[in-house]
C-alpha positions, 0 to 999 in steps of 0.5 A: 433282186429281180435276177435272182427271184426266178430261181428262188421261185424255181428253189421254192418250187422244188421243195413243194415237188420233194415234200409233194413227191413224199405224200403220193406214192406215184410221184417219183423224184430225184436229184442229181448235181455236179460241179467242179474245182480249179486250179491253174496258172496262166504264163507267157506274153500276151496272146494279141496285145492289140487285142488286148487294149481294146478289151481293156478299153472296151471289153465287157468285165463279165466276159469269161477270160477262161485264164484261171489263175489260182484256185477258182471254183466255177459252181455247182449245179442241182437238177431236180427231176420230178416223174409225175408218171411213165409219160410227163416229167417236170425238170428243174436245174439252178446253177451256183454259179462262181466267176469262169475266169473274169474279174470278180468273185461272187456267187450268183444263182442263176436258172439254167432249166425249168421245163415240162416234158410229156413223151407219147411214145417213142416218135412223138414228145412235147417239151414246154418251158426253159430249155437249152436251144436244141441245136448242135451237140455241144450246147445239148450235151455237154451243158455239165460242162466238167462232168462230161468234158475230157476237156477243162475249159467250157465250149466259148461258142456256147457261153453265155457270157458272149452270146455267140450261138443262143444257147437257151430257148423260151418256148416248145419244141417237138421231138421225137426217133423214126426208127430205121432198119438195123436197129438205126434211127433219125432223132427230130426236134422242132422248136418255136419261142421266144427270140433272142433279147436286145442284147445277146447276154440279156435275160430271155425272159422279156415277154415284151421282146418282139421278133421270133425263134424257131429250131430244127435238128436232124439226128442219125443214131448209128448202133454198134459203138458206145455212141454214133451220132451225125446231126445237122441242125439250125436255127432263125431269129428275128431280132430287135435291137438298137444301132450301135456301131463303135465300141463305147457307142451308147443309146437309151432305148427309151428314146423314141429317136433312138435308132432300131433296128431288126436283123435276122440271124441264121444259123447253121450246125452240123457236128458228129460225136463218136465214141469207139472202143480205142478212140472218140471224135467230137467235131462241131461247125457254126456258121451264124449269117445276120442280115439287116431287116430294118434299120442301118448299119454299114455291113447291112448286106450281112455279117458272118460268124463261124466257128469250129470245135474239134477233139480227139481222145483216146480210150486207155485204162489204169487199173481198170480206170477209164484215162483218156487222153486229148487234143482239142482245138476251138475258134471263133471267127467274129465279124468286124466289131463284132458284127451289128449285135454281138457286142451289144451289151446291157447298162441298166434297165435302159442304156445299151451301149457296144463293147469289144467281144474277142474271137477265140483260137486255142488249142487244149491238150490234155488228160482226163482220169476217172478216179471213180464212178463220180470223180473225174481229175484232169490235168490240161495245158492250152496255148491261145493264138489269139484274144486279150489271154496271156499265151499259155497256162496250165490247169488242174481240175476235180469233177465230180457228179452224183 
């Protein structure tokens, strides 16, 4: 029940906005949503067997294998809008959310967004709430994951079934555009909150967490193309966990001889999103460093995570539909298990234990077409280098956004 009660209260919450919206006539609200369907069939040896017997072993059961097979429907979002006037807006998104290619099948009804947004003017606004983390362009931009994607397959960098980047934020950040000569322009946000919780998975709503979260981006906006954006971004968390070294290892945090510890975790994100008239280029690169603060582990001096996303598309046209053609390759390269946080996981209220997070390198290459205004069909095949996923599969996909 508790994780569901945020976003019953965010449900409740939004129908108050509708009804209130209706009553006074400078109450302006609206609604938007998207989702999609799957339908796909993975086929071929395994990617890494070895890989594979340790996740069977050890790994986490609601970790997204993102190897669809079958019809599978990952969800659908609602994102509530309510402009209170010119300057303040209050947002709101629940996702219904489905299983992205794990074990299981149930429904859940997850927060995704709750924020309050007030923009003094062009170089100054204040953002408030539950936000994503502004950091990179992927996690930013491309949270609608079917809808905006050429892409079938969601970002693993970004999931938050792994925890490798933090993906969602607790706090407030400023923001704002210094306007350049040529009609160019640097976009800023600074943000503080919240830190990561005690497992990277975990719910960020725990006032209890100790520790700190702080943002910055930098953002140079280019005219002349449909978008030109080059950003360099980063991110610092102090972090309170518990020592566990090996995969199965447990702890019960409530033990006062339990072994905690504190690690700060820096990360850096520069990326370049271009989109042209014959061709579009989205390149990002996370470079994560963990340091141990206070506590011991045997890679104390630091443990290091990077990762690299990259894709190339076309710009084509079917009877003046927009067809866009793509290549794209992602990898994740983790410490060695995992590093001191990664595969920390929660049992319970109170038990943490340490399970096996793979790595990701996969290449996707496919078609994207916009059959209209709101629907976008995909076809895609993938081929995994590496991981607990059989090598191959091919995919077939409807997005649709309204």
């Amino acid at each position: 029940m508790k994780r569901y009660l945020p976003s019953l209260l965010v449900a409740q919450f939004m129908i108050i906005c509708s009804l209130h919206a209706q009553e006074q006539g400078n109450i302006k609200m609206k609604l938007n949503g998207f989702g999609d369907m799957v339908l796909g069939k993975p086929f071929g040896n395994l990617a890494d067997s070895g890989s594979n017997r340790l996740f069977n072993q050890f790994g986490d059961p609601d970790f997204p294998h993102g190897m669809h097979n079958g019809l599978f429907i990952p969800g659908i979002d609602l994102i509530n809008s309510v402009y209170l006037n010119d300057d303040i807006t209050i947002q709101t998104e629940l996702n219904l959310e489905g299983n992205r290619g794990g074990v299981g099948g149930e429904f859940e009804c997850d927060l995704e967004r709750l924020f309050i947004d007030y923009k003094a003017s062009e170089g100054l606004g204040v953002q408030v709430g539950y936000i994503f983390t502004p950091i990179g362009y992927i996690n930013r931009n491309l949270y609608s994951r079917a809808w905006l994607m050429n892409s079938i397959h969601f970002y693993q960098a970004v999931e938050p079934a792994s925890g490798y980047v933090p993906n969602h934020f607790v706090g407030g950040t400023v923001y704002g555009t210094f306007p350049l000569p040529k009609e160019e322009g640097i976009k800023y946000i600074i943000g503080i909150g919240m830190p990561r919780p005690v497992s990277p998975t975990s719910d960020v709503f725990d006032t209890n967490q100790e520790g700190y979260q702080a943002t910055a981006l930098l953002e140079w906006v280019i005219p002349g193309f449909k978008d030109f954006r080059i950003g360099l971004s980063g991110f610092s968390n102090n972090v309170h966990t518990f020592n566990l070294i090996n995969y199965g290892d447990t702890v019960l945090m409530s033990n006062p001889d339990a072994s905690k510890l504190v690690l700060q975790e820096n990360g850096f994100n520069p990326y370049i999103n271009f989109s042209g008239k014959h061709f579009n280029i989205l390149i990002e690169y996370d470079y994560i460093k963990m340091l141990g603060m206070k506590g011991e582990y045997p890679e104390n001096a630091g443990t290091t995570t990077q990762a690299v996303s990259a894709e190339l598309s076309l710009n084509c046209f079917i009877n003046k539909k927009h067809l866009t053609p793509y290549i794209r390759y992602d990898v994740i390269n983790l410490p060695n298990r995992g590093g001191p946080y990664y595969g920390i996981r929660k049992l319970g209220d109170d038990i943490l234990t340490k399970v096996y997070t793979p790595g990701f390198n996969a290449v996707m290459t496919g078609i994207s077409y916009d059959l209209t205004h709101f629907n976008r069909l995909k076809i895609e095949y993938i081929h995994h280098f590496a991981g607990p996923r059989q090598s191959n599969g091919i995919f077939l996909q409807t997005a649709f956004g309204f």
